[in-house]
Gaussian input, Z-matrix of N, CA and C with variables (Angstrom, degrees):
# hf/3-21g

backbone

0 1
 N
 C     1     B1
 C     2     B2     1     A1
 N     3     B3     2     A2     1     D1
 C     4     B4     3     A3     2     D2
 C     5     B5     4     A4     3     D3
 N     6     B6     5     A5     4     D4
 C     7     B7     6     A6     5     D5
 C     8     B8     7     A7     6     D6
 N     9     B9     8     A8     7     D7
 C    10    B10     9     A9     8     D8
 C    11    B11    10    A10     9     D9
 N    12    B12    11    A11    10    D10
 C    13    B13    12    A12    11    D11
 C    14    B14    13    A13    12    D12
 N    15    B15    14    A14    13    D13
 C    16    B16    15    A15    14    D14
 C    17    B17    16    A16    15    D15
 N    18    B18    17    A17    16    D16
 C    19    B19    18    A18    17    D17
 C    20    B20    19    A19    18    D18
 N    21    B21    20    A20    19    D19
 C    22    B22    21    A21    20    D20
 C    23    B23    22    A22    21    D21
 N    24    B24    23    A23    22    D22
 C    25    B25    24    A24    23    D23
 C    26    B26    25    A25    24    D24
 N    27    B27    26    A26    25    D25
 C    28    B28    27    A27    26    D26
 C    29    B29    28    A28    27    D27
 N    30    B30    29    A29    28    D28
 C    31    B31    30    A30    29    D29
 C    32    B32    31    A31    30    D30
 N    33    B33    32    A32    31    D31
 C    34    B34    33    A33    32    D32
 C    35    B35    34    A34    33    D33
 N    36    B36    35    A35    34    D34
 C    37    B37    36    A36    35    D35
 C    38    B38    37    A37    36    D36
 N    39    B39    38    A38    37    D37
 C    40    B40    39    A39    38    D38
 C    41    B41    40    A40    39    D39
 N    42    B42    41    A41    40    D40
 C    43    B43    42    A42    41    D41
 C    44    B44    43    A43    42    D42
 N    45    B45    44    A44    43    D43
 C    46    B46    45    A45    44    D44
 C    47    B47    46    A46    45    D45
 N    48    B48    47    A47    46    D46
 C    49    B49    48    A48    47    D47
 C    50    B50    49    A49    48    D48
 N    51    B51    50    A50    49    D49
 C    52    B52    51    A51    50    D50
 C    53    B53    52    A52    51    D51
 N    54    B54    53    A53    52    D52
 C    55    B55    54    A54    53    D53
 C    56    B56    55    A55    54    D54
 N    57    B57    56    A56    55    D55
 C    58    B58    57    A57    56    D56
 C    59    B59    58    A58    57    D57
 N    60    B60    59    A59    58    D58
 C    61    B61    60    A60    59    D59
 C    62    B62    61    A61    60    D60
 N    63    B63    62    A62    61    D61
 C    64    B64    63    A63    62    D62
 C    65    B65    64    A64    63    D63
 N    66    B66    65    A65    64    D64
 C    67    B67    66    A66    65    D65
 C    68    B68    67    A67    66    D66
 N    69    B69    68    A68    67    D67
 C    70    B70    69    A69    68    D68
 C    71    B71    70    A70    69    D69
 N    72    B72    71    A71    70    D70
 C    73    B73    72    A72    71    D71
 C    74    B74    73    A73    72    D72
 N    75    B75    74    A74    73    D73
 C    76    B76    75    A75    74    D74
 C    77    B77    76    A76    75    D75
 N    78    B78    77    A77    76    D76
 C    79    B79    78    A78    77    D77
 C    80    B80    79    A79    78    D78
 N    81    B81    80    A80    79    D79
 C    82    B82    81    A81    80    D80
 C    83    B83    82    A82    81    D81
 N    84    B84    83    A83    82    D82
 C    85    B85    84    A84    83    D83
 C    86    B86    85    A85    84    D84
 N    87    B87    86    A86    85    D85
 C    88    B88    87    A87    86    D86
 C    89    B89    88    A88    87    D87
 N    90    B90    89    A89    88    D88
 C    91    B91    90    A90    89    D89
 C    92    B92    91    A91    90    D90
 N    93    B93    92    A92    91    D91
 C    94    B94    93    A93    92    D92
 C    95    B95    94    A94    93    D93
 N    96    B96    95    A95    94    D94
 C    97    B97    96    A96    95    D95
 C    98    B98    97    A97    96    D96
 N    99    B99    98    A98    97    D97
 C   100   B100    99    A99    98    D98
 C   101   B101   100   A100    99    D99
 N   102   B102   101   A101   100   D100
 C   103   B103   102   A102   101   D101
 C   104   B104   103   A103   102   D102
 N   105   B105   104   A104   103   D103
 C   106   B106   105   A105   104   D104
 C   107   B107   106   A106   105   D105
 N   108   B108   107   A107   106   D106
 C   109   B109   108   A108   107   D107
 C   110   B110   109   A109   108   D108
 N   111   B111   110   A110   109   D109
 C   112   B112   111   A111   110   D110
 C   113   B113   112   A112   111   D111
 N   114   B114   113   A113   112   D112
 C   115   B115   114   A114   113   D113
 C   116   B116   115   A115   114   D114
 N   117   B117   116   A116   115   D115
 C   118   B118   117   A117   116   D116
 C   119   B119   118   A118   117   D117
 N   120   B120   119   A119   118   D118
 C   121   B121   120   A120   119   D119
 C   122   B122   121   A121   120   D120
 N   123   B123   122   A122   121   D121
 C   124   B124   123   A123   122   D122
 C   125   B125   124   A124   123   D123
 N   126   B126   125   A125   124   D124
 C   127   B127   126   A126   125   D125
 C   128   B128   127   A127   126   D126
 N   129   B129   128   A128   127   D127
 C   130   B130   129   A129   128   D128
 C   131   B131   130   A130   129   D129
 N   132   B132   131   A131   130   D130
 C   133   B133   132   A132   131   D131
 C   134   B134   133   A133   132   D132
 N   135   B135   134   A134   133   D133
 C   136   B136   135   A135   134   D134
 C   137   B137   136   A136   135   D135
 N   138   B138   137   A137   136   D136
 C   139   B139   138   A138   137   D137
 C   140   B140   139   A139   138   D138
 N   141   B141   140   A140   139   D139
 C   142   B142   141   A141   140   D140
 C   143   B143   142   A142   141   D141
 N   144   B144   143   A143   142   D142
 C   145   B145   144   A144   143   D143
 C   146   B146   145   A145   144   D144
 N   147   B147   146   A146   145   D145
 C   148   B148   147   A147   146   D146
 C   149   B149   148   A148   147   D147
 N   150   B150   149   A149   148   D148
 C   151   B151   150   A150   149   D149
 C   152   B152   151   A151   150   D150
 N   153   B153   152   A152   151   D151
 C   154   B154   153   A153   152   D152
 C   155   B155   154   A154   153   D153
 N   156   B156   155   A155   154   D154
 C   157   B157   156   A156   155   D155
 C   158   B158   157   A157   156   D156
 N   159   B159   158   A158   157   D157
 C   160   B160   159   A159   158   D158
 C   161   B161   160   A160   159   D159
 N   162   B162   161   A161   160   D160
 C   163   B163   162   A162   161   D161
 C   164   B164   163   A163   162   D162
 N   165   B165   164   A164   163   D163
 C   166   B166   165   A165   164   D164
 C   167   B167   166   A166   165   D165
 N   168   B168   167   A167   166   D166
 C   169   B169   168   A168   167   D167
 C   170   B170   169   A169   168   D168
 N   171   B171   170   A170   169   D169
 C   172   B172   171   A171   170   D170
 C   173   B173   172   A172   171   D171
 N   174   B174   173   A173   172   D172
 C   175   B175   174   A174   173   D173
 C   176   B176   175   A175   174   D174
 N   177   B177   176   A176   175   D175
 C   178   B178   177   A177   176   D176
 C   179   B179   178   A178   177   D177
 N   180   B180   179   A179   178   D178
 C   181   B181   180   A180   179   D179
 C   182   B182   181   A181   180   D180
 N   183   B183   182   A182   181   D181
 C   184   B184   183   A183   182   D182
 C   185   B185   184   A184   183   D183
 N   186   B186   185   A185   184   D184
 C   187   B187   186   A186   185   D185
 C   188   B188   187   A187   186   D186
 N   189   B189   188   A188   187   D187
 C   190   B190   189   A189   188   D188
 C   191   B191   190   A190   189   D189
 N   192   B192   191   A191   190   D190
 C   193   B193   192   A192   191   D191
 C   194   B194   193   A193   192   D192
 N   195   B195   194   A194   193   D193
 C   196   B196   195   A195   194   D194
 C   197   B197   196   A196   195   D195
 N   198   B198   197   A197   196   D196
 C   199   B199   198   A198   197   D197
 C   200   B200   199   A199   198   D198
 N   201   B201   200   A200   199   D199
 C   202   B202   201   A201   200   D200
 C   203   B203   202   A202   201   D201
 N   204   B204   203   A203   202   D202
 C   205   B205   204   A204   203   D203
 C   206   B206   205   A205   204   D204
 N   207   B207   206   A206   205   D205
 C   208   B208   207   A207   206   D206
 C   209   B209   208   A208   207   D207
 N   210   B210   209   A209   208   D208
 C   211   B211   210   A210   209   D209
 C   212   B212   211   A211   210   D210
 N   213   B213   212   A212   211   D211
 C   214   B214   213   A213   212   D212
 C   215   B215   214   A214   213   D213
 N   216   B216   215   A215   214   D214
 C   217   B217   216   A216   215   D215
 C   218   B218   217   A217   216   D216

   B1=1.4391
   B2=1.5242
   B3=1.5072
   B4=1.0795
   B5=1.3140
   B6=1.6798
   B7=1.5158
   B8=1.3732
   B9=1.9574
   B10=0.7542
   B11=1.6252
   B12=1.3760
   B13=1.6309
   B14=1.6197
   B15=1.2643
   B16=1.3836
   B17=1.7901
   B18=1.5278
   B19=0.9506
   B20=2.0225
   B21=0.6394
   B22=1.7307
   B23=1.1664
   B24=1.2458
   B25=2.0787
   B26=1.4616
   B27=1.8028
   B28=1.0992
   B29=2.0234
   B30=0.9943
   B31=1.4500
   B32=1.8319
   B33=1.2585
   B34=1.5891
   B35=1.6021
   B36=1.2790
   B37=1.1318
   B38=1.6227
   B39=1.3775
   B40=1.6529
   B41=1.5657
   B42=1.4091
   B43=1.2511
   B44=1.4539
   B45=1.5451
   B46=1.4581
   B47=1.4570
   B48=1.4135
   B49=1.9151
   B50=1.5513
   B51=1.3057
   B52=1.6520
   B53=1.8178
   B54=1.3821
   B55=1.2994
   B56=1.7570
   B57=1.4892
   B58=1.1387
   B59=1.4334
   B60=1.5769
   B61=1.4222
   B62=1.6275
   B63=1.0031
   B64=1.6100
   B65=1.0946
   B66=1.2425
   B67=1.2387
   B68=1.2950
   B69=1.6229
   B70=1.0825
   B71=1.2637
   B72=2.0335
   B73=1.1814
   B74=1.5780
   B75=1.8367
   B76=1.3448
   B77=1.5367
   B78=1.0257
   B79=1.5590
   B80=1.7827
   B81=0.7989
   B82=1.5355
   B83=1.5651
   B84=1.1569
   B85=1.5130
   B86=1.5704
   B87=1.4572
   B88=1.5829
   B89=1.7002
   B90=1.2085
   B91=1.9113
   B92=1.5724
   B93=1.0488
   B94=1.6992
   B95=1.5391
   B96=1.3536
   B97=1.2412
   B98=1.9089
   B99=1.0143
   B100=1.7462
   B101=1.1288
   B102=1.5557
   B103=1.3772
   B104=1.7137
   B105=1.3134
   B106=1.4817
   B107=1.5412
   B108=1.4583
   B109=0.9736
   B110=1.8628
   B111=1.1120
   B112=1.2681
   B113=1.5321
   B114=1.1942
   B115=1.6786
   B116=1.4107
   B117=2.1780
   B118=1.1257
   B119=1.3755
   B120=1.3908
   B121=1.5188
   B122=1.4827
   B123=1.6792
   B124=1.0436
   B125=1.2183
   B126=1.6772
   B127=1.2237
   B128=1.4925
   B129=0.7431
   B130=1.8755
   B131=1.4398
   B132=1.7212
   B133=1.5015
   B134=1.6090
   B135=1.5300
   B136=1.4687
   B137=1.6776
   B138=1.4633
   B139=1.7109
   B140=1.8019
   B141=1.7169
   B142=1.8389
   B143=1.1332
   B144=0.7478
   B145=1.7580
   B146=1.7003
   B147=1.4995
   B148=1.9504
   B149=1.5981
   B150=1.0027
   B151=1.9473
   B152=1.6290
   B153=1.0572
   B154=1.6096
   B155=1.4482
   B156=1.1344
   B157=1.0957
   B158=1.5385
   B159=1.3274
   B160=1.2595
   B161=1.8825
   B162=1.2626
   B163=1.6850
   B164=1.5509
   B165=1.3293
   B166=1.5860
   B167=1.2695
   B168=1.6390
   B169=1.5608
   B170=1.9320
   B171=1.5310
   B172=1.7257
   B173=1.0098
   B174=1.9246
   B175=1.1672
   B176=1.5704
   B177=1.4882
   B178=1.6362
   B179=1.1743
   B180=1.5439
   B181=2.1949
   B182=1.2803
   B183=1.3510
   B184=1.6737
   B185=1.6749
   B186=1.6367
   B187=1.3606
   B188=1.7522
   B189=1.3052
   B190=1.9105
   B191=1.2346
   B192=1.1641
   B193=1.3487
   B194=1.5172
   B195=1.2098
   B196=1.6566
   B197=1.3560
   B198=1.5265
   B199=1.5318
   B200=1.6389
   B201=1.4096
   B202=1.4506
   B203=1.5081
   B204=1.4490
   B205=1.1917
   B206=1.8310
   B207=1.4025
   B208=1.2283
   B209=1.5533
   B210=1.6483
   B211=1.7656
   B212=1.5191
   B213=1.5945
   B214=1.2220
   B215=1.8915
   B216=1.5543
   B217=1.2001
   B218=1.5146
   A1=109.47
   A2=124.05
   A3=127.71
   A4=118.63
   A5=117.79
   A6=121.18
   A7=99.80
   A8=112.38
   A9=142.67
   A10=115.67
   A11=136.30
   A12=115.95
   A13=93.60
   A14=116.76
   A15=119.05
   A16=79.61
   A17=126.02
   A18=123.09
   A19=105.70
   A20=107.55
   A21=116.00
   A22=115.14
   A23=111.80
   A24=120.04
   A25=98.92
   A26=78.97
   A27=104.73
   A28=132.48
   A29=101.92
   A30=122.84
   A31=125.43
   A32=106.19
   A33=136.51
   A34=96.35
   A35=136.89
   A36=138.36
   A37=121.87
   A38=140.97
   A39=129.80
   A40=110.64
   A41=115.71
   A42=90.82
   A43=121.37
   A44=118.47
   A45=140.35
   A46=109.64
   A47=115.25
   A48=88.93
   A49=92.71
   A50=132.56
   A51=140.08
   A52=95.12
   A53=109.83
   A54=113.11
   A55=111.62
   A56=108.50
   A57=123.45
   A58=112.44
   A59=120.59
   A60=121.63
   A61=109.96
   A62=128.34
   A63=128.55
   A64=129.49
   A65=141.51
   A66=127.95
   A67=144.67
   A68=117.07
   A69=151.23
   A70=117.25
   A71=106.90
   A72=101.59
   A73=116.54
   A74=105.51
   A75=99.89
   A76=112.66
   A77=109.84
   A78=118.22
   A79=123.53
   A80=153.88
   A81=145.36
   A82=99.28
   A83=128.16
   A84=129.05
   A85=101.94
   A86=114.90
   A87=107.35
   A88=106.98
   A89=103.97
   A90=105.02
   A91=95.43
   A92=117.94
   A93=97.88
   A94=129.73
   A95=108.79
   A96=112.24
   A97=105.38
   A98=88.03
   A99=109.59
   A100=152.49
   A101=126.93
   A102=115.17
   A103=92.71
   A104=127.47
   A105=115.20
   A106=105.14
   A107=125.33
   A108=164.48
   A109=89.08
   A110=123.92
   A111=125.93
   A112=131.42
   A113=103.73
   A114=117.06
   A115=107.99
   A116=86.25
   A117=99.03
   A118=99.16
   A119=140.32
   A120=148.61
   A121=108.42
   A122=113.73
   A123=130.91
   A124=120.93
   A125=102.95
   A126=126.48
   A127=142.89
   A128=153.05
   A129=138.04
   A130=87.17
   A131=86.38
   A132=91.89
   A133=97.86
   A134=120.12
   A135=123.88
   A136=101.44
   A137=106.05
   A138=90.58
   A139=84.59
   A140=91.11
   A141=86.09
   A142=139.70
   A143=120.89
   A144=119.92
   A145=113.95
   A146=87.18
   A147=106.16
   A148=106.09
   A149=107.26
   A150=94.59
   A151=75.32
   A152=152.74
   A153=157.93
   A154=96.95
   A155=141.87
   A156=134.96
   A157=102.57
   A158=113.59
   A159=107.73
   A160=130.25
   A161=89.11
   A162=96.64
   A163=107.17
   A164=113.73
   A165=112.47
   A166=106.36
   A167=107.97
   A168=142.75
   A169=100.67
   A170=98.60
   A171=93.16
   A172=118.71
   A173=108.30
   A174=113.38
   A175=109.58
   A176=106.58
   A177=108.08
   A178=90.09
   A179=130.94
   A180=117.08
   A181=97.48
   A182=132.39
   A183=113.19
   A184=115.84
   A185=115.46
   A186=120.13
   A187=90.71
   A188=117.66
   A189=124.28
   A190=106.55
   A191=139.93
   A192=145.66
   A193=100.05
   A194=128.99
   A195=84.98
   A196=117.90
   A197=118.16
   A198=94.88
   A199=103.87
   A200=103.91
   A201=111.67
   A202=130.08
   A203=104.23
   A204=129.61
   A205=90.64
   A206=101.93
   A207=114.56
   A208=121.70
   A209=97.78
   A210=108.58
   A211=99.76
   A212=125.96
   A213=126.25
   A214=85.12
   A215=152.49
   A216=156.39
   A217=108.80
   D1=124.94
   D2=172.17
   D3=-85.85
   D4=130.18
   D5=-171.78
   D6=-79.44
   D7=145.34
   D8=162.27
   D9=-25.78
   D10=121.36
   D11=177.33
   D12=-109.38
   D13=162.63
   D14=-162.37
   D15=-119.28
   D16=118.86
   D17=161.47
   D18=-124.01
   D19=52.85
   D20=176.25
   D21=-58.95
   D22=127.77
   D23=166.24
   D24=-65.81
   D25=119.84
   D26=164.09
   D27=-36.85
   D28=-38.26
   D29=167.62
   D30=-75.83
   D31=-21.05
   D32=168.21
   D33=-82.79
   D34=-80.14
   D35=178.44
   D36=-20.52
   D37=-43.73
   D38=144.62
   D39=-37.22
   D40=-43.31
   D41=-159.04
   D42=-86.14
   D43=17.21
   D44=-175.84
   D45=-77.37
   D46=131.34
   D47=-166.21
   D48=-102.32
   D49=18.39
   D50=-176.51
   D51=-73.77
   D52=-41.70
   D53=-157.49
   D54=-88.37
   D55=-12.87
   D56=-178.94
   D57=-87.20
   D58=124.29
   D59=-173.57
   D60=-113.16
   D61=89.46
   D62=-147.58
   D63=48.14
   D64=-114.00
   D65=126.34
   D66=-4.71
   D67=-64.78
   D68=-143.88
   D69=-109.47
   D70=115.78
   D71=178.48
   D72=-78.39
   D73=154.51
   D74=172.66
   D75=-138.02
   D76=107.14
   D77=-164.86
   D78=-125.99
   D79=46.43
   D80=-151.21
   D81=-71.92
   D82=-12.14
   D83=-171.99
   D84=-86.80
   D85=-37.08
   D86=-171.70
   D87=-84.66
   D88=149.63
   D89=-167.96
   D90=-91.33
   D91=1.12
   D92=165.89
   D93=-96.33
   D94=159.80
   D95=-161.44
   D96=-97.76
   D97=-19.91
   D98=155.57
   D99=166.94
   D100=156.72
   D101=-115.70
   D102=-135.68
   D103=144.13
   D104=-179.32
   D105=-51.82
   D106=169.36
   D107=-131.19
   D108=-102.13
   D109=152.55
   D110=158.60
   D111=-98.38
   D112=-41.63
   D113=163.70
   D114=-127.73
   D115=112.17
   D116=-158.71
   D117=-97.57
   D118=39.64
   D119=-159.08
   D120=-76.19
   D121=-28.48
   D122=-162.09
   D123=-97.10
   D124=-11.37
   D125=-163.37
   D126=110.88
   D127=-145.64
   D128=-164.75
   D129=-140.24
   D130=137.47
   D131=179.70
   D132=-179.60
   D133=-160.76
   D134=179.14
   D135=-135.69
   D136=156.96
   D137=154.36
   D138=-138.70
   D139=-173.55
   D140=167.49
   D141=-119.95
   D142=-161.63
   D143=-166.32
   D144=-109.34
   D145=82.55
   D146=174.95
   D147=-58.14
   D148=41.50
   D149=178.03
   D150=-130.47
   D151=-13.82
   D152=-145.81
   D153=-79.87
   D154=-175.88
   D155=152.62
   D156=-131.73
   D157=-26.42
   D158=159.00
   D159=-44.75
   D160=-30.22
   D161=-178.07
   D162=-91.07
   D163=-34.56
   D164=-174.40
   D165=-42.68
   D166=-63.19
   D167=-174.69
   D168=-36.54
   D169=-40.59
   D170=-173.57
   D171=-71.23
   D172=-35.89
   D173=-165.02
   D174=-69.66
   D175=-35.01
   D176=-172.51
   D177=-62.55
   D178=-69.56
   D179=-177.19
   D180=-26.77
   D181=-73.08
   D182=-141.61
   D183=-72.79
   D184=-6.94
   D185=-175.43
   D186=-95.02
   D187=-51.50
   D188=178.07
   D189=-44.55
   D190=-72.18
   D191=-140.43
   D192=-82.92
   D193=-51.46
   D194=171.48
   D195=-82.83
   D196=11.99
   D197=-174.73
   D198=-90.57
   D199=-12.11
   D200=166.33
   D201=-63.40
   D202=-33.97
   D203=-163.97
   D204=-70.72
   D205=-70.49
   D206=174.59
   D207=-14.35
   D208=-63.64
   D209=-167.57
   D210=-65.70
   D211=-50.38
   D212=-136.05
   D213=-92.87
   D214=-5.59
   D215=175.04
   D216=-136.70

């Protein structure tokens, strides 16, 4: 039996609710850095794609840097 390969458009992939973790998309397979909104009740908009590592990386800067800032002034 040959396993299933997951080749999904990229653009199809937000709208999967497997990948969505409350809020929060989680995707490392899709190449965007962010992706419209899933429940759009609230209104139209984007969030991003926490499977990224590009974004992890930011988020740790924007929580680090002032706490760095802090210690070292």
């Amino acid at each position: 039996m040959i396993p299933k390969q997951e080749n999904e458009n990229p653009e199809m992939m937000s709208k999967n609710p497997k990948y969505w973790k409350g809020p929060f998309y989680f995707n490392p397979k899709d190449p965007n850095l962010t992706v419209p909104k899933f429940d759009t009740s609230m209104g139209w908009g984007s969030t991003l794609n926490f499977g990224k590592i590009q974004i992890q990386i930011a988020i740790i800067a924007i929580i680090l840097i002032p706490i760095i800032y802090k210690m070292l002034f």
